[in-house]
N, C-alpha and C positions, 0 to 999 in steps of 0.2 A: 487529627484525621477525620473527624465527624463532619465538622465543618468544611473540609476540602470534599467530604463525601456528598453534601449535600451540595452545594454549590454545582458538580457535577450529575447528579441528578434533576436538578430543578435547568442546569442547562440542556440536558437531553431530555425533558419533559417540552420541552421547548420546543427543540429541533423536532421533534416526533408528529409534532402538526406538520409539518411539510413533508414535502415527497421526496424523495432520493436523488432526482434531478430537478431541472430548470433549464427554462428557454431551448428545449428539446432535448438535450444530451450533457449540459454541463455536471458532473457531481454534485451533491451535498456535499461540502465536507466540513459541514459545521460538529459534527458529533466526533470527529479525528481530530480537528484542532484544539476542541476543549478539554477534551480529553487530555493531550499534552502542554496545552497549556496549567492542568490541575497536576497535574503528574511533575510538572517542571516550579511549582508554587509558586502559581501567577494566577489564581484564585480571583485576585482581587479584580483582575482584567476582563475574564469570562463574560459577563453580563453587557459590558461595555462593546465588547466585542460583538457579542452578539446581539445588540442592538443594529448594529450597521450591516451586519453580515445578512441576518434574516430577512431585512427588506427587501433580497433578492431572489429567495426561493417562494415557492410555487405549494400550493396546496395537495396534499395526499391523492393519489389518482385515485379515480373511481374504480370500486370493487365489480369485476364479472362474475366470476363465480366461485365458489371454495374448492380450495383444490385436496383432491383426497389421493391417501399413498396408492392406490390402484394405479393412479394415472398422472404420478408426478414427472415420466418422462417426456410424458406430450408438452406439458407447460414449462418443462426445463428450457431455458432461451427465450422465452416468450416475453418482451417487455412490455407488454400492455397488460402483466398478470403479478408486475412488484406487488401493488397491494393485496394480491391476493395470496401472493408467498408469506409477503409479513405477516401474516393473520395466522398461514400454515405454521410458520416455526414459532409465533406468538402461543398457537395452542399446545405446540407440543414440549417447549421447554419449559412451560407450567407442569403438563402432565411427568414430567422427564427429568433427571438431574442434565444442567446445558452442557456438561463435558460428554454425556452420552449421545444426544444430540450431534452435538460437533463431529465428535470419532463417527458416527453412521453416515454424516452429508459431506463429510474433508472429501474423500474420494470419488464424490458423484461430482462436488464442486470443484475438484482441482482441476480438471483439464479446461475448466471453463474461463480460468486465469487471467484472459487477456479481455475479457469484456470489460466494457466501459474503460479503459486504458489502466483496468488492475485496480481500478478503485473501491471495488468491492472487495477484494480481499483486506485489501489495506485498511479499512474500515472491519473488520471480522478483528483484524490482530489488534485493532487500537482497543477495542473491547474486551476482547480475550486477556488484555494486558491490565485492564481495569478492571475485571472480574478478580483475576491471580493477583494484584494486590491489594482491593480497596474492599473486597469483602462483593457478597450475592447482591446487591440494592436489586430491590426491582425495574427500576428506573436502567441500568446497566444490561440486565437481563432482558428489557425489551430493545436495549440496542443491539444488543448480540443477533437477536431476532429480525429486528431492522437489518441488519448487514449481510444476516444472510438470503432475506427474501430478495435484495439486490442481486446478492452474487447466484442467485437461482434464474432471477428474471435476467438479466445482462451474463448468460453465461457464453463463453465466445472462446473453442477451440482456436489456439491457433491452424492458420492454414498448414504448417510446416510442422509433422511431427518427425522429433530427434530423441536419439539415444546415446547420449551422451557414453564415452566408454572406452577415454583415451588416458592420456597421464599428466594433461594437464591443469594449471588452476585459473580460476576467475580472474586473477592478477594479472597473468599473461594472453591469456583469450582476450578476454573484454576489447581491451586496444587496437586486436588485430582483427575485431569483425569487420567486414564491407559495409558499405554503407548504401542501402535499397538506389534506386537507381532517379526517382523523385522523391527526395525525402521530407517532413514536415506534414502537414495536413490531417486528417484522421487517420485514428489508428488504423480501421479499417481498411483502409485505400494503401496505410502502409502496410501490415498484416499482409495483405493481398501479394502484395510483390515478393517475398522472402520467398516462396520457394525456386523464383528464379532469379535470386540475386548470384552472383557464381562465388564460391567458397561460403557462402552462409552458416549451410549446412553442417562441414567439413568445421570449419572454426567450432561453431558450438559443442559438435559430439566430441572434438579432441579433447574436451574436461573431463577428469576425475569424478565417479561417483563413490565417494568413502565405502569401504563396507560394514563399519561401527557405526552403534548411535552417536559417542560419541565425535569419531573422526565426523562425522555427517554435520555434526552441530557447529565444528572448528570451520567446516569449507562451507558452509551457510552462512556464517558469522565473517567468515572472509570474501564469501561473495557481496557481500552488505559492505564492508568496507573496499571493494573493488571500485565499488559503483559509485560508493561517495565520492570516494577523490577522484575517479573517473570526470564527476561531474564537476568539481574542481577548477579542469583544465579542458573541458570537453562541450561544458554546459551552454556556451552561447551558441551550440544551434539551435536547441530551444528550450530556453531556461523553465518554463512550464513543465512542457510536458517529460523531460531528462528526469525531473525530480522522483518520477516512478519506477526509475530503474531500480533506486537505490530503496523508495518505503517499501516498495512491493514485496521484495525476497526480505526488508524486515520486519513486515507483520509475517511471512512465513515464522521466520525466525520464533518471534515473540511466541506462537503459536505450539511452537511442538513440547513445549513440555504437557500443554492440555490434552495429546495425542498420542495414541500407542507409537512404540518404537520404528514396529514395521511400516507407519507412513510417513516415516521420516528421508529415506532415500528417494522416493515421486515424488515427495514435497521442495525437497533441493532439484532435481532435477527441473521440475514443471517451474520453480522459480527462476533457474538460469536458463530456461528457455526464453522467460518473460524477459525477463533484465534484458539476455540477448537483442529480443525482439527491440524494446522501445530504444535500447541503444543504437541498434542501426538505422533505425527510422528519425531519431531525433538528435544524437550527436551531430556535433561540428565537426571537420572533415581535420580543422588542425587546430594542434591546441593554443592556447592562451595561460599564462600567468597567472593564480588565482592570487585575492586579495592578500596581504600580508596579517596573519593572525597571531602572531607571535610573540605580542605584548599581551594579549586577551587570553582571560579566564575563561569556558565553557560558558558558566552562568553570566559571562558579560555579552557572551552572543547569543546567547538565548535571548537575552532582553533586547536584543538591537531587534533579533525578527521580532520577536511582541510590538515593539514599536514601530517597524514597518508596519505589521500591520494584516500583508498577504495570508491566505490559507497555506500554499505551495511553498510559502515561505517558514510558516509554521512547523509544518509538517516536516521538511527536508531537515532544520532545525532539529528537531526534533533526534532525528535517526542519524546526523551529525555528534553528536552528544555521546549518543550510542556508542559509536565507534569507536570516539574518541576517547572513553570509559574504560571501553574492553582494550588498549593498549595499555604496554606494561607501564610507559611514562607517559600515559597521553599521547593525540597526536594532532597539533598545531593543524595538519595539511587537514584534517577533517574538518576542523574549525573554520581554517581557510575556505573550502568545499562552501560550507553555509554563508557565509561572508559574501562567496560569486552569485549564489542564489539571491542574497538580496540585494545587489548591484545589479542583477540581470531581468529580474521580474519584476512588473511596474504593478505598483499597488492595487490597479484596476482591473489590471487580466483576469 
């Protein structure tokens, strides 16, 4: 464990030179794939990886001004103010245990969900999940930091607020959203149109919100597998960005045991809104066949995305695993799921 610890420190000491995005709006997401790449003990890959990956990001933006708790609602959204959030939760999760932290910003930053197409969150839970087994590093502790000055700077209500509060699950919703009326493109431009897509609305709120922490955890846990195999059979509208259906509500996931109980029902909620959202913005309209996975081991598709190569590949990987874990015998179709992501996403995207 020392060794896999350090490996993941010394790769996010790395990452932490650069900025959060690139080439205007693309992600980091060099600190979420090494992350599962150490997680999945592929250690030996890391550095390799991130040799080729780094050449593409962009240097730390420049600092405005320090932003102090009087006046954190002004520079909430504000993306010309990431490094000045990083700096904000850098000093405070020094001064702070980061679980205390977390629990006081989860509910400032939950509604904010969908900026950058959820990739702030998903970065929060990849950390979150590295903190809860690999021990406090410091190194860890400033990516928690990093991920949330992101999800501070990039925070982005959806236009569409739902209350979910019907009787059914992820399993049968998901398939029967609309699909936005130009779909693809930026999130933004898709976001935009939901609230007059016709039944949008109507589909999302007919989900179940559990009223146990536990039942809460089982229809999180099954909206995370909705979405994979959703993606499965769904994914070549757009193999990219689909992939965020499925991480986004599982860094929720990952996340709630760091979190009091009570924000565990907004936390499913503002999740299958997300999912919602980028499913009807990016799903294919019918489905397709996913690869055949039913000779392969988990650990032998883990190593196919390694060897592809992609981030989006990594990462979907990743939360494919997941799913495929939490079934009673495993489940091949999750597997399958990760297998169409790397038939569909080309190394370069």
């Amino acid at each position: 464990m020392e060794s896999t610890n350090g490996t993941l420190n010394e790769a996010l000491r790395r990452l932490h030179r650069s900025g959060p995005e690139f080439r205007g709006f693309l992600a980091n997401h060099g600190p979420m794939a090494v992350e599962a790449l150490v997680r999945h003990g592929r250690e030996n890959t890391v550095h390799r990886w991130l040799d080729g990956y780094t050449t593409r990001l962009e240097e730390v933006p420049r600092r405005l001004a320090p932003i102090i708790d009087a006046e954190w609602r002004e520079a909430l959204g504000d993306t010309g103010r990431a490094a000045d959030w990083t700096d904000y939760f850098i000093r405070h999760i020094a001064e702070r245990p980061w679980r205390e932290v977390l629990t006081e910003w989860w509910p400032r930053l939950l509604p904010g969900i969908a900026g950058a197409a959820a990739h702030p969150v998903i970065r929060v839970g990849h950390a979150v999940r590295a903190l809860d087994e690999g021990g406090e590093d410091e190194a860890v502790l400033a990516e928690l930091a990093h991920a949330l000055g992101y999800w501070a700077a990039r925070h982005t209500p959806l236009p569409a607020e739902v209350a979910p509060a019907g009787d059914s699950t992820p399993a049968r919703a998901l398939p029967a959203l609309p699909r936005v009326a130009e779909p693809g493109g930026l999130p933004l431009r898709g976001y935009a149109q939901l609230p007059g897509t016709p039944g949008w609305r109507e589909t999302v709120e007919s989900v179940r919100v559990p009223g146990t922490p536990e039942e809460i955890r089982e229809q999180l846990t099954a909206l995370v597998r909705a979405a994979t195999l959703h993606y499965g059979e769904f994914g070549h509208g757009n193999g990219v960005m689909l992939v965020h259906a499925a991480t986004a509500p599982n860094a929720v996931l990952r996340t709630l045991p760091a979190l009091p109980e009570e924000l565990w029902a907004p936390s499913f909620t503002t999740a299958w809104a997300v999912t919602a959202a980028i499913t009807s913005i990016y799903a294919a309209d019918t489905p397709r066949t996913a690869p055949d996975a039913s000779s392969l081991a988990p650990e032998e598709v883990f190593e196919r995305a390694v060897e592809h190569g992609d981030e989006h590949v990594i990462k979907f990987a990743d939360t494919a695993l997941d799913v495929a874990a939490a079934a009673d015998e495993g489940d091949e179709r999750a597997l399958a799921a990760a297998l169409n992501a790397i038939r569909l996403i080309d190394r370069d995207d």
